[in-house]
N, CA, C and O atoms as CSV, one atom per row, in Angstrom:
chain,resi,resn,atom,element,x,y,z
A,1,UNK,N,N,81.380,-107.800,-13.375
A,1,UNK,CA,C,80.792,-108.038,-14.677
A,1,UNK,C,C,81.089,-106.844,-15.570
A,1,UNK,O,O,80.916,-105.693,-15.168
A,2,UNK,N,N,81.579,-107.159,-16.899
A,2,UNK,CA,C,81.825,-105.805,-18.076
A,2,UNK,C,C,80.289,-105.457,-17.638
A,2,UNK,O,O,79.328,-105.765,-16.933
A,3,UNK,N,N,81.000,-104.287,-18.934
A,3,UNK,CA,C,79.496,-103.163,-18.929
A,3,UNK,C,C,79.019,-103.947,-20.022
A,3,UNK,O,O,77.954,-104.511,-19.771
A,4,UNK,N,N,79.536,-104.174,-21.274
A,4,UNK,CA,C,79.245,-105.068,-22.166
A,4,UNK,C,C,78.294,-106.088,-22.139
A,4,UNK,O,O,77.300,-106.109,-22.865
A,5,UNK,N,N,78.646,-107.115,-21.134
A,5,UNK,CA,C,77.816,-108.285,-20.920
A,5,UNK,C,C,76.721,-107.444,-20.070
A,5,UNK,O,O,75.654,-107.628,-20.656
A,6,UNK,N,N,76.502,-106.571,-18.905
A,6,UNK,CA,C,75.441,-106.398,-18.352
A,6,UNK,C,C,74.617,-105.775,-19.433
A,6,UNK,O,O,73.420,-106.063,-19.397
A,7,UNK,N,N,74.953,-105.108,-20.233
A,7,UNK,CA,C,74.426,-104.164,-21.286
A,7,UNK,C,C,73.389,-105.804,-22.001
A,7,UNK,O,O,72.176,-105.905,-22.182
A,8,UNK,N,N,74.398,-106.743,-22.220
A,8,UNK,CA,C,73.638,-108.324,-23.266
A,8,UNK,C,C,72.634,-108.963,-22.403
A,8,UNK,O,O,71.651,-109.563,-22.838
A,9,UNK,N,N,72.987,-108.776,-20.901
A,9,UNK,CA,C,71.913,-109.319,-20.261
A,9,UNK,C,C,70.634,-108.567,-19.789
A,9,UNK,O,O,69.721,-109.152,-19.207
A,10,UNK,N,N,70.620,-107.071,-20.108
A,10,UNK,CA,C,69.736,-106.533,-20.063
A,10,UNK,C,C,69.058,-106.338,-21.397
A,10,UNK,O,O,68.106,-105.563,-21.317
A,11,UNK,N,N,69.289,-106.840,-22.636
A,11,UNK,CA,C,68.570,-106.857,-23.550
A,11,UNK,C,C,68.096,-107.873,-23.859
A,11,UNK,O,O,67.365,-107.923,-24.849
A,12,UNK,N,N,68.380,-109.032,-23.074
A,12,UNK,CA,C,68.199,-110.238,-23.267
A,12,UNK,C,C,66.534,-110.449,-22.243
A,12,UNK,O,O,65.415,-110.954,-22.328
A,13,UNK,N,N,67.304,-109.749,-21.435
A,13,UNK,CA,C,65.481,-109.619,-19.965
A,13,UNK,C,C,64.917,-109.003,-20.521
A,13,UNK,O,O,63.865,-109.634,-20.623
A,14,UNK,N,N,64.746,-107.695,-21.279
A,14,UNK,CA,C,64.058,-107.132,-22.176
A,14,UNK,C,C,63.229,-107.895,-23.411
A,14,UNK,O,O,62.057,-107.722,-23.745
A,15,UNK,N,N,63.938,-108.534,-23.811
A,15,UNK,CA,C,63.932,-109.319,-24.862
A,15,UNK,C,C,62.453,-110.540,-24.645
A,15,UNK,O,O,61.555,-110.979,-25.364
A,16,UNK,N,N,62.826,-110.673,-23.465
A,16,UNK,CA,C,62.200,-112.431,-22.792
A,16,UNK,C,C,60.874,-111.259,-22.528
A,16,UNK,O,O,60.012,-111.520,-23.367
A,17,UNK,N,N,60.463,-110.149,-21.708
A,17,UNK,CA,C,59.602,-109.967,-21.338
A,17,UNK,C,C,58.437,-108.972,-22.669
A,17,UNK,O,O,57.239,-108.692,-22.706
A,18,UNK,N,N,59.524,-108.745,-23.497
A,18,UNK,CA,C,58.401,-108.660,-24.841
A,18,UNK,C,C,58.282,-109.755,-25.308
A,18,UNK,O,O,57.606,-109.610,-26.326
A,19,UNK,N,N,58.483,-110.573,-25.205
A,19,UNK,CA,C,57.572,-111.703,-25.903
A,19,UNK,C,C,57.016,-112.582,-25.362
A,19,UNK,O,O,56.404,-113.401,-26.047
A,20,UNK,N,N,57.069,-112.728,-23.445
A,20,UNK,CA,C,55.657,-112.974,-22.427
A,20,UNK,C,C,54.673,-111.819,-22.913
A,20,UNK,O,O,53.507,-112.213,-22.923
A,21,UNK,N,N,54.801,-110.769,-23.235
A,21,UNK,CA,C,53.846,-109.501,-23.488
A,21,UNK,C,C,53.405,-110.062,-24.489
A,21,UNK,O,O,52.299,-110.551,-24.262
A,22,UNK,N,N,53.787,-110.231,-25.574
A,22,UNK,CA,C,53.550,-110.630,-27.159
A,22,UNK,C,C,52.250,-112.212,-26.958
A,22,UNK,O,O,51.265,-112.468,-27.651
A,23,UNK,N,N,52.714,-112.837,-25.961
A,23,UNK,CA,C,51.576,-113.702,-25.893
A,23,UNK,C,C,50.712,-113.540,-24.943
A,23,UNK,O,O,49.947,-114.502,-24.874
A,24,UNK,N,N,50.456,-112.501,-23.968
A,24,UNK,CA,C,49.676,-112.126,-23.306
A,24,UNK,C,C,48.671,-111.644,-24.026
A,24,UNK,O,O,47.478,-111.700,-23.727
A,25,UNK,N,N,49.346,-110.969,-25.377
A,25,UNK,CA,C,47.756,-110.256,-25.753
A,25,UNK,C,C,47.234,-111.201,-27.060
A,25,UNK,O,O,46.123,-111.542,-27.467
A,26,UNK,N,N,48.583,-111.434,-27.487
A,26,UNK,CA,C,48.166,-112.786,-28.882
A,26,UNK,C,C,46.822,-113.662,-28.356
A,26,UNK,O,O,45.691,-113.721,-28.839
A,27,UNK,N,N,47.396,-114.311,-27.183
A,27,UNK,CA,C,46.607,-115.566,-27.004
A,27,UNK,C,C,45.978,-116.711,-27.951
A,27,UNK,O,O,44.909,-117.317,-28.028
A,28,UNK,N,N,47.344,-116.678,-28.701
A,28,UNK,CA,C,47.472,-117.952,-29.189
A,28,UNK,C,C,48.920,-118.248,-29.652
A,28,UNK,O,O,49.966,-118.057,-29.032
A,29,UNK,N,N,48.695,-118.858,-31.130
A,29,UNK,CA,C,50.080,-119.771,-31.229
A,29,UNK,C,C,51.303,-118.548,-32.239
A,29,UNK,O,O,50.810,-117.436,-32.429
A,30,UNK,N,N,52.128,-118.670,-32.566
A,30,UNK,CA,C,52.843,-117.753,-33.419
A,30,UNK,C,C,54.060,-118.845,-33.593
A,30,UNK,O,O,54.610,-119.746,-32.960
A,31,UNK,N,N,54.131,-118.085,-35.038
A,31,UNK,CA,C,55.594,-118.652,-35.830
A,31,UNK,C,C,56.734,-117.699,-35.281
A,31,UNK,O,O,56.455,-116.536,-34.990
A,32,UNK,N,N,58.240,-118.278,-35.116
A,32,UNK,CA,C,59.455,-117.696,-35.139
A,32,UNK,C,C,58.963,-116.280,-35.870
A,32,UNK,O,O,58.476,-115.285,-35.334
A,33,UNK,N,N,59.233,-116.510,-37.168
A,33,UNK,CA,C,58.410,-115.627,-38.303
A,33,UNK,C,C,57.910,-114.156,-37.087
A,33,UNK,O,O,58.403,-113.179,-36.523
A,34,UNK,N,N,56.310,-115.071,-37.280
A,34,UNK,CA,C,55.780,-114.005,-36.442
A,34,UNK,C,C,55.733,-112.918,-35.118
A,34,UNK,O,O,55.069,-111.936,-34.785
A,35,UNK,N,N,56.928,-113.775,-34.552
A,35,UNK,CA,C,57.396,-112.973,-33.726
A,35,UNK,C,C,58.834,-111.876,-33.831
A,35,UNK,O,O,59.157,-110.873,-33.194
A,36,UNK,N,N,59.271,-112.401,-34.612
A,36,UNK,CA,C,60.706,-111.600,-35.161
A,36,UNK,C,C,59.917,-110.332,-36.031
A,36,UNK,O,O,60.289,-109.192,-35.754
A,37,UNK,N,N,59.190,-110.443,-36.733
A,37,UNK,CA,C,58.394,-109.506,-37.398
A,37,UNK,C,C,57.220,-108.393,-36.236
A,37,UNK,O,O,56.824,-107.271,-36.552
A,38,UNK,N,N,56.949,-108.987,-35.157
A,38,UNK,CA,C,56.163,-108.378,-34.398
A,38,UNK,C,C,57.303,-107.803,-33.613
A,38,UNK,O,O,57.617,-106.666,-33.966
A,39,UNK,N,N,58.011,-108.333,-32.609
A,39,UNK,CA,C,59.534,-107.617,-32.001
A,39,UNK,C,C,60.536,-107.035,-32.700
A,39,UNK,O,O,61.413,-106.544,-31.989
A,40,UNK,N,N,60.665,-106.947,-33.741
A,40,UNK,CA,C,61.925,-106.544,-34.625
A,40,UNK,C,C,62.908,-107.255,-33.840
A,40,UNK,O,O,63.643,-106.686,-33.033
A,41,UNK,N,N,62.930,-108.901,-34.148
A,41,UNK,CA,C,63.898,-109.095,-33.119
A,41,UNK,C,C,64.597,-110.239,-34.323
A,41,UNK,O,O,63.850,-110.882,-35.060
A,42,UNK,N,N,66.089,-110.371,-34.389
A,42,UNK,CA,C,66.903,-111.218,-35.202
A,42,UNK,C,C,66.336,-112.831,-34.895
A,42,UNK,O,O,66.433,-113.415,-33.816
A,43,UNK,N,N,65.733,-113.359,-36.135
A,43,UNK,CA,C,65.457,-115.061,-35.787
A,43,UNK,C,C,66.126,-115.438,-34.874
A,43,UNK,O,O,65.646,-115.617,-33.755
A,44,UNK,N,N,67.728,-115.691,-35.245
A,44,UNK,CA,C,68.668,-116.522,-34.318
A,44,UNK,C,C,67.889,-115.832,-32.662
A,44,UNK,O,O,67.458,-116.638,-31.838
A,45,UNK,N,N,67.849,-114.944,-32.508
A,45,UNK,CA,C,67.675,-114.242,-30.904
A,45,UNK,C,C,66.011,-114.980,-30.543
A,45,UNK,O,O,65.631,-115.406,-29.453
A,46,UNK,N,N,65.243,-114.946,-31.844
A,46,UNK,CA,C,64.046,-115.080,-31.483
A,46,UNK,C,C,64.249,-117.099,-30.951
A,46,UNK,O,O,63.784,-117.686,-29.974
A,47,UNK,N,N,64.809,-117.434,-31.692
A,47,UNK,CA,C,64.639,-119.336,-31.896
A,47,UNK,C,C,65.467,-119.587,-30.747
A,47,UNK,O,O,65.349,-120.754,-30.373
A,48,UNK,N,N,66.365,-118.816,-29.969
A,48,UNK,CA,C,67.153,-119.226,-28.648
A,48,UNK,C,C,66.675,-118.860,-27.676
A,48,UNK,O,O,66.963,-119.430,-26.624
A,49,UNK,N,N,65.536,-117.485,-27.704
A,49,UNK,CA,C,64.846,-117.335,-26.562
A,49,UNK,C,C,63.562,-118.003,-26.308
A,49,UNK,O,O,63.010,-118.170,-25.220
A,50,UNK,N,N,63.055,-118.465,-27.821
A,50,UNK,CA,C,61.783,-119.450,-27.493
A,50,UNK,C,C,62.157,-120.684,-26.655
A,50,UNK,O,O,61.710,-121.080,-25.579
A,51,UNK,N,N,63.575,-121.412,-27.863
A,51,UNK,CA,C,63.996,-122.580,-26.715
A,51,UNK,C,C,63.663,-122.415,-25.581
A,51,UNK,O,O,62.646,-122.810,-25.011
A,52,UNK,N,N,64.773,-121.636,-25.087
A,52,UNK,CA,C,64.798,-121.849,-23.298
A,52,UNK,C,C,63.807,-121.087,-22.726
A,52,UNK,O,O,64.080,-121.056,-21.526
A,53,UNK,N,N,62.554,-120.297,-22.981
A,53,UNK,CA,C,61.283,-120.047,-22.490
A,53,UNK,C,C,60.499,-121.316,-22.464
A,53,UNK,O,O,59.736,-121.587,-21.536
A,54,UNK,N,N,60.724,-122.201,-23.642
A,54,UNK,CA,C,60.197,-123.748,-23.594
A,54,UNK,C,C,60.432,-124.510,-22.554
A,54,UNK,O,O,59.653,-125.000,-21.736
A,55,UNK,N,N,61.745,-124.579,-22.668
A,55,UNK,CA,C,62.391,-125.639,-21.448
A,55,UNK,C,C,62.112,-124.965,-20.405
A,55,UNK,O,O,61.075,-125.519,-20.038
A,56,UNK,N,N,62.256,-124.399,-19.894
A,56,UNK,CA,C,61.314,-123.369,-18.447
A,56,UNK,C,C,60.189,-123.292,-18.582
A,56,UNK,O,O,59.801,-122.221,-18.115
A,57,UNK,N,N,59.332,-123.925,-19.024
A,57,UNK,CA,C,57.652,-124.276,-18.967
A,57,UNK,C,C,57.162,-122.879,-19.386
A,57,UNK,O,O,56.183,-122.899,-18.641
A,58,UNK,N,N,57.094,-121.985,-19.838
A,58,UNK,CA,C,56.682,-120.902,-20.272
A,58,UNK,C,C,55.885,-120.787,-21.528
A,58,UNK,O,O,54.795,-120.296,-21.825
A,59,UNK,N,N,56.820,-121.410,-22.144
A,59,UNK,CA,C,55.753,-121.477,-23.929
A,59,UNK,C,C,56.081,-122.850,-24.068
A,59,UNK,O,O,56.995,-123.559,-23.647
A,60,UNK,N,N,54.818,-123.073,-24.961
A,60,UNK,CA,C,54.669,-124.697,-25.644
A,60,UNK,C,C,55.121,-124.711,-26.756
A,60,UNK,O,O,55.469,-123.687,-27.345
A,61,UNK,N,N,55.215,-126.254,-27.386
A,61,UNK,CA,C,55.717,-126.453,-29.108
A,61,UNK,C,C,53.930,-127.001,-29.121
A,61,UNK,O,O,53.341,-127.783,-28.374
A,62,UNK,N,N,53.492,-126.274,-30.203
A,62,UNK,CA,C,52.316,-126.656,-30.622
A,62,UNK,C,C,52.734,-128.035,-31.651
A,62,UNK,O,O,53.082,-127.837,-32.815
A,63,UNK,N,N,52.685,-128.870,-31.304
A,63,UNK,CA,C,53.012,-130.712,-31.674
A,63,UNK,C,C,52.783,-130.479,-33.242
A,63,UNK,O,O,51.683,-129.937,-33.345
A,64,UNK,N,N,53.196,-130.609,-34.153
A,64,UNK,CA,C,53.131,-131.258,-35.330
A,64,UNK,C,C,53.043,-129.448,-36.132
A,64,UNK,O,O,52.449,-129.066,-37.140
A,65,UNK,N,N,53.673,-128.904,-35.412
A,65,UNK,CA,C,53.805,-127.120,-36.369
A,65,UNK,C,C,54.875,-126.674,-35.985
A,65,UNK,O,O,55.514,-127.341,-35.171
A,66,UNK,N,N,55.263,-125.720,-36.342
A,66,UNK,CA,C,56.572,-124.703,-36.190
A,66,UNK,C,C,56.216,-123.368,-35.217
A,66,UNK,O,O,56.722,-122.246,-35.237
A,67,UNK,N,N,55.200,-123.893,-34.401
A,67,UNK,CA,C,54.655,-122.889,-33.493
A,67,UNK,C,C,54.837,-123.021,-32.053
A,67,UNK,O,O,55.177,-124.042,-31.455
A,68,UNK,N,N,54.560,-121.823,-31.540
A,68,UNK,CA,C,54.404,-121.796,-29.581
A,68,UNK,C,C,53.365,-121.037,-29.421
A,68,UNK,O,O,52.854,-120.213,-30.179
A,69,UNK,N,N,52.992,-121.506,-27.987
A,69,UNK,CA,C,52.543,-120.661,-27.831
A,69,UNK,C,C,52.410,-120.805,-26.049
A,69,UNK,O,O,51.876,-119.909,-25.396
């Protein structure tokens, strides 16, 4: 594996486990928004890691909002 990609996949595990942290203490719902603003983290990064934290049962789509939680 480049150093490159291990370097993307370690910011990416980084990435995923601040924002299990981010709803550990939230304990509740948050916008894209609100989490890109709480992580300093780029939308696009934030809206591809919510996806697939979704699809892996991790965070919910709060039904009829633009939220997870």
């Amino acid at each position: 594996m480049s150093k490159r990609r291990e370097e993307s996949n370690i910011k990416s595990a980084a990435r995923a486990l601040a924002l299990i942290e981010y709803f550990n203490e939230k304990r509740g719902p948050a916008s894209i928004k609100d989490i890109c603003q709480a992580l300093f983290m780029p939308q696009s990064s934030a809206s591809m890691l919510v996806k697939c934290l979704a699809e892996l049962g991790y965070l919910t789509r709060v039904e009829g909002t633009r939220q997870v939680a």
